[in-house]
C-alpha positions, 0 to 999 in steps of 0.5 A: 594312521590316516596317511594312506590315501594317494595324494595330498595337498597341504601346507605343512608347519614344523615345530621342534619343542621342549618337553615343556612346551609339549606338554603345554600344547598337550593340554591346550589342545584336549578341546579341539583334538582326538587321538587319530584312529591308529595314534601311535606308531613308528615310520621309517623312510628311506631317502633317494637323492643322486650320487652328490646329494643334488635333491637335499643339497638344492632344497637346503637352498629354500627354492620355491620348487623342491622335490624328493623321493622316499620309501615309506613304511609303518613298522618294520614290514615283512617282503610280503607288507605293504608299502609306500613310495612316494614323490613329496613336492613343494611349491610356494609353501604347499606341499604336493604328496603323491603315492602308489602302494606295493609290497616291500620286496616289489618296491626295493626291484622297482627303485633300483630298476629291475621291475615296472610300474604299475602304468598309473599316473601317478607311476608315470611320475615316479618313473620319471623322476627315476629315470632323470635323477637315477637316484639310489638310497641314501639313508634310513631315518625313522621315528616314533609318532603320535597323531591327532586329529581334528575333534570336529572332523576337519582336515586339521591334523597335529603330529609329534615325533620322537626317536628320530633316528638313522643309519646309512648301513643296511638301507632296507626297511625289512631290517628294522628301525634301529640308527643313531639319533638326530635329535636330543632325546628331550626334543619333540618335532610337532608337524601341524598339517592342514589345507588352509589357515591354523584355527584361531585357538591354535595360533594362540596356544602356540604364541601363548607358549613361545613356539614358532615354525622351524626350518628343519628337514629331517632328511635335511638335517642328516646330510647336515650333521652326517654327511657334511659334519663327518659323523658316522651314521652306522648302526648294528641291531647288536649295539641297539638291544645291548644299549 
């Protein structure tokens, strides 16, 4: 899990795959790619957006500047637990990430207002953009990860997820990453992460296999299916275990 730097600055390509084409690019990809350090683990974000969903709304339009604010953890944290809260920016196809660290408990009072920042820069944004936008949690979406990175040490990172998942009860992430799902369980999300241009061997496993860039927001794709198409997106622990 080699996310936990501050900053970012990439482009970022999206992939959704069959089991098929997953395996496929699976094995074209064992000479040039390791198993990232901690290779597999499940992310839960909770997504904040204004009372009528102006930030998911806007970005579903494609403009050439978006934005979006989220709380992001690895596993189901405790109050005590580290997490993330981040400002994702995207201009002209490059994505801009920008992040501070606080325990889970501190994170939830500082989003909902009732603790500061921590006065760094990248606070300062954060505290802007919650001043401008006043926006409150919207939904928890999570989903189980596999990452790798480039053998040769480069900045190339490839990503799948599966089990997305969310709910819009009990937005909290210390009460675990239970939801319903978003995806067809045979669906795989590949993210292909790099700073510049996918390596010639990459471009071709890809062609070779059918598989071309989609547009898909998992952010996004709840308001879609949830907010705008009317499903319930309610989930009790209960129902999870006795599934």
């Amino acid at each position: 899990m080699s996310e936990l730097q501050s900053c970012f600055k990439r482009y970022e390509k999206k992939y959704l795959l069959t089991q098929e084409q997953y395996l496929a690019v699976k094995h074209g990809m064992e000479a040039y790619m390791i198993p990232d350090a901690h290779p597999n683990y499940t992310i839960s974000n909770i997504y904040y957006d204004t009372k009528r969903f102006d930030l998911i709304r806007a970005s579903l339009e494609k403009p050439v500047y978006k934005e979006k604010l989220r709380l992001r953890s690895y596993g189901v944290p405790g109050s005590r637990d580290p997490v993330f809260v981040e400002v994702k920016k995207k201009f002209d196809g490059v994505v801009y990430k920008r992040r501070v660290t606080m325990k889970a408990s501190d994170a939830m009072r500082y989003l909902q207002g009732a603790q500061n920042g921590d006065g760094s820069q990248i606070s300062r944004e954060i505290d802007w953009f919650l001043r401008y936008y006043q926006p409150k949690p919207k939904v928890l979406i999570a989903y189980d990860r596999e990452a790798y990175a480039a053998a040769d040490g480069g900045e190339l990172r490839i990503t799948f997820d599966t089990a997305l998942r969310a709910r819009a009860n009990d937005i909290d992430l210390r009460s675990g990453d239970h939801g319903v799902p978003l995806l067809g369980k045979d669906q795989v999300l590949m993210e292909i992460k790099i700073p510049a241009s996918a390596p010639l061997w990459l471009a071709k496993l890809l062609s070779s296999n059918g598989i071309f860039p989609a547009s898909f927001s998992k952010y996004g794709t709840y308001y879609q299916q949830f907010v705008l198409g009317g499903r319930p997106a309610v989930m009790k622990k209960e129902v999870l275990l006795s599934a």
